[in-house]
C-alpha positions in Angstrom: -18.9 85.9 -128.1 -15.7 86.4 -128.9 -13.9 83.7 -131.0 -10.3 83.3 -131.9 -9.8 81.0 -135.2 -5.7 79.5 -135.2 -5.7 80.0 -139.3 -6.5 83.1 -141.7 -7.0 80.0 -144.4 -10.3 81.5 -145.9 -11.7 77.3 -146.5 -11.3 77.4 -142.5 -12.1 80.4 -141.9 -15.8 80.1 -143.7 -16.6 76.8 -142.3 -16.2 78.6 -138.7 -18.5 81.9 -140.2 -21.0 79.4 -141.3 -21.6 77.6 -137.7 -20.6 80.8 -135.3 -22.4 83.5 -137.4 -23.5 85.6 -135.2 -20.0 85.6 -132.7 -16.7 88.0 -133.3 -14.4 85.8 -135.1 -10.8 86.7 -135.1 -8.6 84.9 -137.7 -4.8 84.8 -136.8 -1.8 83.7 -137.5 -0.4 80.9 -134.9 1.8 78.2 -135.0 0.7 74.4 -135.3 3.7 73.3 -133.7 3.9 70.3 -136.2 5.2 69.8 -139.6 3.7 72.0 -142.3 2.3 68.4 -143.9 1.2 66.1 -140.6 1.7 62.4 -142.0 -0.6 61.2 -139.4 -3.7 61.0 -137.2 -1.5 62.0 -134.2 0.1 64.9 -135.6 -2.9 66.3 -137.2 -4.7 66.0 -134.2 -1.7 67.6 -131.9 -1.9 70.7 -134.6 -5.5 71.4 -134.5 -5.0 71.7 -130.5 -2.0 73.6 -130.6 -3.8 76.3 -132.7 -6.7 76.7 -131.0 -5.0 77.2 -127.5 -2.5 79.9 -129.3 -5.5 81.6 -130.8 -7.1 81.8 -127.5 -4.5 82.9 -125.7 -3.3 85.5 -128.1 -6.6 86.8 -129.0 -7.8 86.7 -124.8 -11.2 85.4 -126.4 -14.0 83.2 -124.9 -12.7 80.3 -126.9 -10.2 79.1 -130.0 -10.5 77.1 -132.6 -8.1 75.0 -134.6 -8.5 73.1 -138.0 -5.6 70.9 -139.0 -5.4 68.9 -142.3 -2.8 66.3 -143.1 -3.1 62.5 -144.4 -2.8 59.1 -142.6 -1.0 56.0 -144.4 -3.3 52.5 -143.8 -3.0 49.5 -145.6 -5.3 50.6 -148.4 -3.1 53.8 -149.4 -3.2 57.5 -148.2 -6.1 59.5 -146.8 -7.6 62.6 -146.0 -7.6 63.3 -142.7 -8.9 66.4 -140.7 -9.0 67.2 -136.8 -10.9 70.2 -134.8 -10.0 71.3 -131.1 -12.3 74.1 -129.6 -10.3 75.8 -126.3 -12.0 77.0 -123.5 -10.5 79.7 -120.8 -11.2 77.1 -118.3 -8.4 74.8 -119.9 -11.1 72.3 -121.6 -10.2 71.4 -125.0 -13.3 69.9 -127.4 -12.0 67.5 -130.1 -13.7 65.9 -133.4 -12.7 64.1 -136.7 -14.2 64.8 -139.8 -14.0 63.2 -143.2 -12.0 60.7 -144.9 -11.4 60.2 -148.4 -8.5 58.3 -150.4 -5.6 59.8 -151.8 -4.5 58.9 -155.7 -1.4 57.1 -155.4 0.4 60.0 -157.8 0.0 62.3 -154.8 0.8 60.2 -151.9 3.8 59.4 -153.8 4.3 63.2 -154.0 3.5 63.5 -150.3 5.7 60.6 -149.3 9.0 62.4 -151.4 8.2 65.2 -148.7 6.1 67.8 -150.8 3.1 69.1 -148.7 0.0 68.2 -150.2 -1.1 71.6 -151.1 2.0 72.1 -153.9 1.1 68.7 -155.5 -2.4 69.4 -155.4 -1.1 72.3 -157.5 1.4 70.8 -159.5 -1.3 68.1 -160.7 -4.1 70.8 -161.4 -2.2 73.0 -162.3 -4.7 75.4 -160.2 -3.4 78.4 -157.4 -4.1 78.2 -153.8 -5.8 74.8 -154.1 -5.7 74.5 -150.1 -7.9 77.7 -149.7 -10.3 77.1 -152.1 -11.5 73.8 -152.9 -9.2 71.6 -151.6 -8.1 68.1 -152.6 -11.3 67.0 -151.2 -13.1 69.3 -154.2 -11.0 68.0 -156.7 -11.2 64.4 -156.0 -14.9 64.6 -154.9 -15.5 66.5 -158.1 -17.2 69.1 -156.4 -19.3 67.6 -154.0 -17.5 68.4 -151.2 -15.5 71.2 -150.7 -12.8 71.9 -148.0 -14.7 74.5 -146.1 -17.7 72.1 -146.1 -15.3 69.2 -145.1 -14.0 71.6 -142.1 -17.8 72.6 -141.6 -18.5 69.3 -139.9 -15.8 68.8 -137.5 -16.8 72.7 -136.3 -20.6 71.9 -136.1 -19.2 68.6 -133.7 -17.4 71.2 -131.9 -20.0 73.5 -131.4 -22.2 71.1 -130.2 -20.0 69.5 -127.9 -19.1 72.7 -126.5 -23.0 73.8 -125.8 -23.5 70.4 -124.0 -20.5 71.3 -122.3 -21.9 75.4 -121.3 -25.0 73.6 -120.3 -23.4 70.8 -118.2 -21.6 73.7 -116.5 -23.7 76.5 -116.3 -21.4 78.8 -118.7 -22.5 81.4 -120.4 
């Protein structure tokens, strides 16, 4: 099967490999159509389904897939937050959550003065390409869960939803 991935981010890109290993997987460039740090649940969630529709449609594949990051404010500080959307060519979109984690309140203040969360990640660890690689979910999980791995669950939710949904339908 042919699958269109709305990121060339290699932490989204492997979480993707690692649940659709046998498929063609096509990472691309497209849009969000939100802000480069989504500040809520809404946003994030409007991203990951604007990517996977561009990715489908540029790509003409079976389906596309979006991962979005951003963060959410509550009453007990910043978080984590991370959406999927799997699009179909027969206009159904597939959506899951993953993950939550708090933020320090050194980067949400960061966050909040309008830097995206990947360039304070970096500034405070003074590490490159944090948002590729580990992720603030590796730093402030000290390892034990990585970004890809955080992603990895909201495509496994995907997957499985979209199977039900093949076998509901009689697709594929």
């Amino acid at each position: 099967m042919k699958v269109a991935i709305g990121t060339t981010n290699k932490a989204k890109v492997k979480s993707i490999q690692l649940i659709f290993p046998d498929d063609s997987l096509i990472p691309l460039q497209v849009s969000s159509g939100v802000s480069a740090q989504p500040l809520t649940d809404e946003e994030t969630f409007r991203g990951a389904k604007n990517r996977a529709v561009a990715a489908l449609k540029q790509a003409n594949s079976q389906i596309g897939i979006g991962l979005e990051g951003g963060v959410v404010e509550t009453n007990e500080g910043m978080y984590l937050c991370n959406w999927g959307a799997l699009a179909t060519r027969e206009g159904k979109i597939i959506t899951a959550g993953g993950a939550r984690i708090h933020l320090p309140d050194d980067i949400a203040n960061g966050i909040k003065s309008g830097e995206e969360l990947s360039k304070v990640m970096e500034d405070y660890t003074n590490l490159y390409d944090v948002r590729s690689n580990q992720g603030a979910v590796g730093i402030f999980t000290d390892g034990y869960v990585d970004r890809s791995e955080m992603f990895y669950h909201v495509v496994k939710l995907l997957k499985g939803q979209y199977s039900y949904y093949c076998k509901m339908n009689s697709i594929l």
